[in-house]
Each structure stands twice: as C-alpha cells, then as structure tokens.
VOGU-3710 file (C-alpha; in Angstrom, 3 decimals, decimal comma):
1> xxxxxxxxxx> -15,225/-16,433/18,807  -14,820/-13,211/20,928  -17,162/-14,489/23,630  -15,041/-18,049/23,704  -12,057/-15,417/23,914  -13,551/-13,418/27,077  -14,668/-16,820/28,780  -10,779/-18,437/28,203  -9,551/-14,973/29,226  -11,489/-14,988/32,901
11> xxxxxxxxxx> -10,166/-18,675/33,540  -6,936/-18,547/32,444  -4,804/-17,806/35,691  -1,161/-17,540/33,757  -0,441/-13,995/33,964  1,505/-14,199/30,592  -1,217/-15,935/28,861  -4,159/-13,621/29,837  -2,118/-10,785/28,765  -1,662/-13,064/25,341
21> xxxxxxxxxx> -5,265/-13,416/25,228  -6,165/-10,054/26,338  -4,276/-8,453/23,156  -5,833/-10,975/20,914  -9,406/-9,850/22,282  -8,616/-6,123/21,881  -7,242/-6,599/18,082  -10,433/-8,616/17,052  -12,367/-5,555/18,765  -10,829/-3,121/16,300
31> xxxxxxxxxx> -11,259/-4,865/13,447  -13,768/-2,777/12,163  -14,604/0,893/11,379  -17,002/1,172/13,911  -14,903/0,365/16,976  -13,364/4,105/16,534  -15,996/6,277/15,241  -16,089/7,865/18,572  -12,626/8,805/18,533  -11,788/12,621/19,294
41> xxxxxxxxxx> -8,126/13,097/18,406  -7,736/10,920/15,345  -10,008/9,608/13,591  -10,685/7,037/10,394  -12,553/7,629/7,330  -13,082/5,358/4,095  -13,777/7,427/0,742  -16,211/5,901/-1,194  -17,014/6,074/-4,883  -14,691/6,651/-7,202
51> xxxxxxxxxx> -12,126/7,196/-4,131  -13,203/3,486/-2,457  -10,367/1,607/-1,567  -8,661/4,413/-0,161  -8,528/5,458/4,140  -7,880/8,542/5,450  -6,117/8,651/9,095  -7,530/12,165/10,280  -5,583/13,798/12,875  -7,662/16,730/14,784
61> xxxxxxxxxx> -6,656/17,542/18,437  -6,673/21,581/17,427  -6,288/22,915/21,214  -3,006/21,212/21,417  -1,505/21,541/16,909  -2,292/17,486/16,955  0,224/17,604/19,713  1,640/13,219/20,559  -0,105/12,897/24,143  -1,700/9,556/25,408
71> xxxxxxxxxx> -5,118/9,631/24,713  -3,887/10,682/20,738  -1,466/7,720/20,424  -4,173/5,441/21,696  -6,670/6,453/19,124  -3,926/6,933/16,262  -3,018/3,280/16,671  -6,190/2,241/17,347  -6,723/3,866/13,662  -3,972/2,048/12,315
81> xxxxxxxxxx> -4,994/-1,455/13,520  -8,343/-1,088/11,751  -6,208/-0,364/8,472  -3,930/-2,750/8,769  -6,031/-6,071/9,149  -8,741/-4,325/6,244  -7,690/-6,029/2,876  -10,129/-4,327/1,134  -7,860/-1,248/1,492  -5,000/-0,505/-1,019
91> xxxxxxxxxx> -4,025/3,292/-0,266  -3,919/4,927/3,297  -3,367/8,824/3,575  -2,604/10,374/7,075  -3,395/14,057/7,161  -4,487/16,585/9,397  -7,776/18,329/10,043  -6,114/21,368/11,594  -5,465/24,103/8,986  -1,843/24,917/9,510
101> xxxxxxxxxx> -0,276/21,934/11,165  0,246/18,617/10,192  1,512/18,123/13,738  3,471/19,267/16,067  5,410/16,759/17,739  5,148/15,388/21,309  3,057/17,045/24,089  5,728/18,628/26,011  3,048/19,868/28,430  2,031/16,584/29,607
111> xxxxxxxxxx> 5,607/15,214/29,053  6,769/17,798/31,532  4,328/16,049/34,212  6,168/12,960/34,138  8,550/11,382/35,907  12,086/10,196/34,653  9,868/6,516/35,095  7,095/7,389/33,209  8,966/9,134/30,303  10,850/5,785/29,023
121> xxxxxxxxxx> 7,607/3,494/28,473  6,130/6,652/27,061  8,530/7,524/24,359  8,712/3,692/23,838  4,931/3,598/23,316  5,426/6,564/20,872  7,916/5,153/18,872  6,013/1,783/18,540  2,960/3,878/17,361  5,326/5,519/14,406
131> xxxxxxxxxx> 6,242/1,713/13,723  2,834/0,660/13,563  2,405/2,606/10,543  6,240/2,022/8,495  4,447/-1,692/9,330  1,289/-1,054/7,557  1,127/-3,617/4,546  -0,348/-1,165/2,168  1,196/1,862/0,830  1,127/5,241/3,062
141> xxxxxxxxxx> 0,941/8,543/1,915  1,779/11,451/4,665  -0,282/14,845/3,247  1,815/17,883/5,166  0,067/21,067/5,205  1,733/23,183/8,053  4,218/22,770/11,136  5,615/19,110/11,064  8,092/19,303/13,796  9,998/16,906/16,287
151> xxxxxxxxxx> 7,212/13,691/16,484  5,358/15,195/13,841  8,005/14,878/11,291  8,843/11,292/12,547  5,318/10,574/11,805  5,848/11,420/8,260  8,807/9,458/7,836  7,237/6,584/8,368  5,154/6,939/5,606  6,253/5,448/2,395
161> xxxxxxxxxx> 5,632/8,507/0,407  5,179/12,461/1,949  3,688/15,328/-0,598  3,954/18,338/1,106  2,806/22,140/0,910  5,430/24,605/-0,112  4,893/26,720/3,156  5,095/23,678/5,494  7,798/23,949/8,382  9,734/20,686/9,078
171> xxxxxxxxxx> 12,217/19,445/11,124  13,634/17,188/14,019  14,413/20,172/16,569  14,364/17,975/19,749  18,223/18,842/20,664  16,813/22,269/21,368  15,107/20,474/24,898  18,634/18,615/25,313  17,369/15,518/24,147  17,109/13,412/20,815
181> xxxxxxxxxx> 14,489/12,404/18,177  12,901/9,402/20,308  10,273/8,316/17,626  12,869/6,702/14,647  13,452/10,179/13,483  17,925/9,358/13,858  17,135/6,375/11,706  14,492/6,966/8,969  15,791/10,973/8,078  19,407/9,063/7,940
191> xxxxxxxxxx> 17,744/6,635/5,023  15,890/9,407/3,656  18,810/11,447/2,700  21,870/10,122/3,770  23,806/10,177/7,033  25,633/13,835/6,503  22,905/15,899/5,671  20,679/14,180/8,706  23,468/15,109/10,700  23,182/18,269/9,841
201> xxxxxxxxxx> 19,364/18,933/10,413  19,432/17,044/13,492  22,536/19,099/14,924  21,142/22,291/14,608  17,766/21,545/15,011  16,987/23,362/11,600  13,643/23,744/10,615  13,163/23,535/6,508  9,930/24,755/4,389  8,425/22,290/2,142
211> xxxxxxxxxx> 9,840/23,617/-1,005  13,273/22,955/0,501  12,296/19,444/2,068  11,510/18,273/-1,477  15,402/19,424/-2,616  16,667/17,318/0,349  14,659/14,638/-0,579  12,834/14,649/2,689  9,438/14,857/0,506  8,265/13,294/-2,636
221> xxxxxxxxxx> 6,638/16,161/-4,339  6,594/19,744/-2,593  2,949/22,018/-3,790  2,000/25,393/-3,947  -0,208/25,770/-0,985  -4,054/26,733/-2,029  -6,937/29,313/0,329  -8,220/26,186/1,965  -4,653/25,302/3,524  -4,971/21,634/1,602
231> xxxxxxxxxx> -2,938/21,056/-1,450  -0,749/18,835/0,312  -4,015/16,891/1,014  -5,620/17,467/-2,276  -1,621/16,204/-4,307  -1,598/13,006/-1,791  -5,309/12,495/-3,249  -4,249/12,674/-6,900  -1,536/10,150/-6,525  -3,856/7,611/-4,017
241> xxxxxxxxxx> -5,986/7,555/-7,182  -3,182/6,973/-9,367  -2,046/3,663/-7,069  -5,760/2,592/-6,156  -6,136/0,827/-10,028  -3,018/-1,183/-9,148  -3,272/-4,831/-7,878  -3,216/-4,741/-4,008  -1,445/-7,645/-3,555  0,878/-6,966/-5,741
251> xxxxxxxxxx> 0,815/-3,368/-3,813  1,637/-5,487/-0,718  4,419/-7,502/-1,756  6,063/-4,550/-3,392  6,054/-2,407/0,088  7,442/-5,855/1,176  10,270/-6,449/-1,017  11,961/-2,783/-0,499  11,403/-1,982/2,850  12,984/-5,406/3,524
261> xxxxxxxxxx> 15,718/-4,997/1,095  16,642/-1,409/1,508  18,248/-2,634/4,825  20,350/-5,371/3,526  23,448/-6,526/0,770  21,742/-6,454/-2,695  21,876/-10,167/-2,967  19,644/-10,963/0,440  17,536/-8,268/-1,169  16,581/-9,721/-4,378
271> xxxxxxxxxx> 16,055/-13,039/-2,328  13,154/-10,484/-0,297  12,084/-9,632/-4,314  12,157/-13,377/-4,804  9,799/-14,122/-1,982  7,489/-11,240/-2,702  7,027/-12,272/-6,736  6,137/-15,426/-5,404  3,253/-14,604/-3,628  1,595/-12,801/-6,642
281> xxxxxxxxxx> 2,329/-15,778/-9,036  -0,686/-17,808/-7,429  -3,477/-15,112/-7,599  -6,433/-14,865/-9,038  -5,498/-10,949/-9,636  -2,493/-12,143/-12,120  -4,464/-14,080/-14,191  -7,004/-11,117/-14,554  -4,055/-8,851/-15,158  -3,443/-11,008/-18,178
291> xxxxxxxxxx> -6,374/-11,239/-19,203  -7,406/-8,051/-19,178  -4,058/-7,132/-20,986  -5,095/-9,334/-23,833  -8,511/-8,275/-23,943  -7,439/-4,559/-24,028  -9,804/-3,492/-21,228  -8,954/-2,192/-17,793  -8,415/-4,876/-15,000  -10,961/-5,348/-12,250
301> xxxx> -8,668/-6,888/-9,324  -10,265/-8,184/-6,444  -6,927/-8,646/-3,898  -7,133/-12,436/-4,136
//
C-alpha cells in the first residue's frame, strides 16, 4: 500500500492532490512506535506488564525547560499521531523528563527570530499541535511536576484530566510580552473554571502553585511533591491503572459524548450521549461485560 502511495504520489501532477496524498503517506509512516524512537525532544513509550495498555508522551528538551520550538512540535505531534491511530491503547499520560518543569511555554528565543510572517503559521501550527491531543480518542492524563507556564499550561488543558505537584507553578502569563495565550489557553481555562476567574488569571498574568490550581479547579487532584520531583507522575500513574480495566471503547465513546456535549444546549448533548451508547451496544466487549458480571469474575475486554 505505501509503495502504490509513493508511485500515485510521483504521477499525480494536481498540486492539491499530491499534497492529499503526501499527508496520507506521512500518517501511514507514523503508524507505528518505531517511526519515532529516534526522536530527541519528545519522545513515546508503551508500559508493559501490568501497566500495558497505557503510553507515555515524554517531553525532554532540558537545555531549553521543554521550551514549544519547531523541531519539539514536530516530534510531539508526531508522538501523538502514533497514539491516536493505536487501538490497542486505552490511557495516554504526557509528562516531562525534566525534573522541575513540565514545560515552559513557547520558545521565545527562536520566536524572537521571526518575522511578523513567520509568527502567524507558527502559532497556528502550535495551536493545532495542542488540538491534536484535546482530539485524541482515548483519555489523557497531563502529570505536572514543575513550571507549566504560557504554552505549557495550554498543553495541559488539553488534557482531559491534569494531577499536579503541590509546588508546580502555573499560569497563562503571555500579556506580560503584550500578546495573548495563542495555543486555546482563552478558551479551554474559560471552560475549566468559568469566564471570571479566567479573566482574572489571564489579566494579570498570575502565576498559581499546584495546591492552589486544584482550588480553582484548574487540576484534578493537586500532590505533595516527593525527592525524585515525580508525584505528579507517579498520582497520574495510579489513576491510568484505575481507567486501564475499563472497556476502551466504551472509554472512547465516553471522551466522545462530553467533549461534544459540553459545548452545546443539553438536549443536542444527550443526542451526542445517544450516538456514543450506540456504538458500544454492538460490541463484543458488552457482551463480555455481561458476562463476566454474571459470572462474578473480572472482564477481559479486547476493544472490539
């Protein structure tokens, strides 16, 4: 298939359509683990075991605090198109290798080498890599230990669920460089915890521990921090173990269902509940949920 691909790619002569084709080629390339094991800034590891079913996206650019610059976008969504085509998947935790920081928002050294041109298309490009993983079809757990500032923080928004350590330092600061939160930061903070108190933090460009985060509502669960500078990690683990016996597509059409419905009148939502229920009813993983139920034994669900 890729080689048919390649050869329709080097006739085609419609500038639209080998741009069509070239995407398709480049998403079947990174449909594996292997096509970024060489990755330097971000990289992708499956736990195994007892832990199998569960990916962690590991951030580690330490020169720069896991700073947003090209060559880490490319390899962060790179990780996050392996993830998202990977059914055999059901928990994804994003974390960071670099004791201290979770990350530290956009790379305002190589931002300040651009030109007004080049600055759109990249901020774009960022925000469409923050999308990439709200759009992830399994569940999403951000693990903050450290600075998660500007980009960083928008990062973490668009995880479905963030744990982090009590000492972590948060916020969406960017109005202290005269310009805005570029990566959904105005829009996922403001369904986080409400339009007023995202005003707020945005306005003054406030910067808010972990402890104080979880108060807000900004994090899930907020954790004494432990020597080796991971209990944010360590808490994420505890509850990707607690989701992993779940059924995954019933995982999947649950994400579904509220992220679709949280941004519409309650009766178009429960049509999005509607639609998700009914693509559990035909699985084989319902039946064995039954099953299992009646047989008083733990359910062994394959995602089908």
């Amino acid at each position: 298939m890729a080689f048919t691909l390649k050869r329709m790619h080097v006739l085609c002569r419609n500038a639209r359509c080998k741009s069509f084709l070239g995407s398709v080629i480049r998403r079947a390339q990174l449909s594996t683990l292997d096509s970024v094991k060489n990755n330097e800034q971000c990289k992708l590891e499956y736990l195994s075991g007892d832990n199998k079913g569960i990916a962690v996206i590991c951030m580690n650019r330490p020169e720069a605090k896991n700073a947003l610059g090209k060559q880490f976008l490319r390899e962060f969504s790179d990780c996050a198109e392996v993830v998202k085509f990977d059914r055999s998947l059901r928990v994804v935790i994003l974390r960071s290798l670099v004791k201290g920081v979770f990350c530290a928002g956009a790379d305002l050294k190589e931002r300040a080498k651009m030109t007004d041109a080049e600055t759109g298309p990249f901020v774009a490009g960022l925000r469409a890599s923050v999308s990439e993983v709200a759009n992830l079809p399994m569940p999403v757990i951000a693990a903050i230990d450290g600075y998660a500032l500007g980009g960083g923080l928008e990062v973490a928004l668009a995880c479905d669920i963030r744990i982090a350590s009590d000492d972590s330092k948060m916020g969406l600061v960017e109005t202290r460089l005269a310009i805005i939160p570029g990566g959904g930061g105005t829009q996922r903070l403001t369904r986080a915890i409400g339009p007023a108190k995202a005003k707020e933090l945005i306005f003054a460009a406030r910067m808010f521990t972990g402890k104080e985060g979880e108060q807000m509502g900004v994090v899930n669960h907020s954790v004494e921090q432990n020597s080796e500078g991971d209990a944010g990690y360590q808490q994420a683990l505890k509850l990707a173990q607690e989701i992993l016996p779940q059924g995954p597509v019933a995982l999947r059409a649950a994400k579904f269902a509220i992220n679709r419905g949280m941004e519409v009148d309650i009766s178009s939502g429960l049509s999005f509940e509607e639609a998700g229920y009914s693509q559990v009813i035909s699985t084989k993983d319902r039946i064995e949920g039954l099953m299992a139920f009646k047989e008083k034994r733990p359910p062994r669900y394959s995602g089908e």
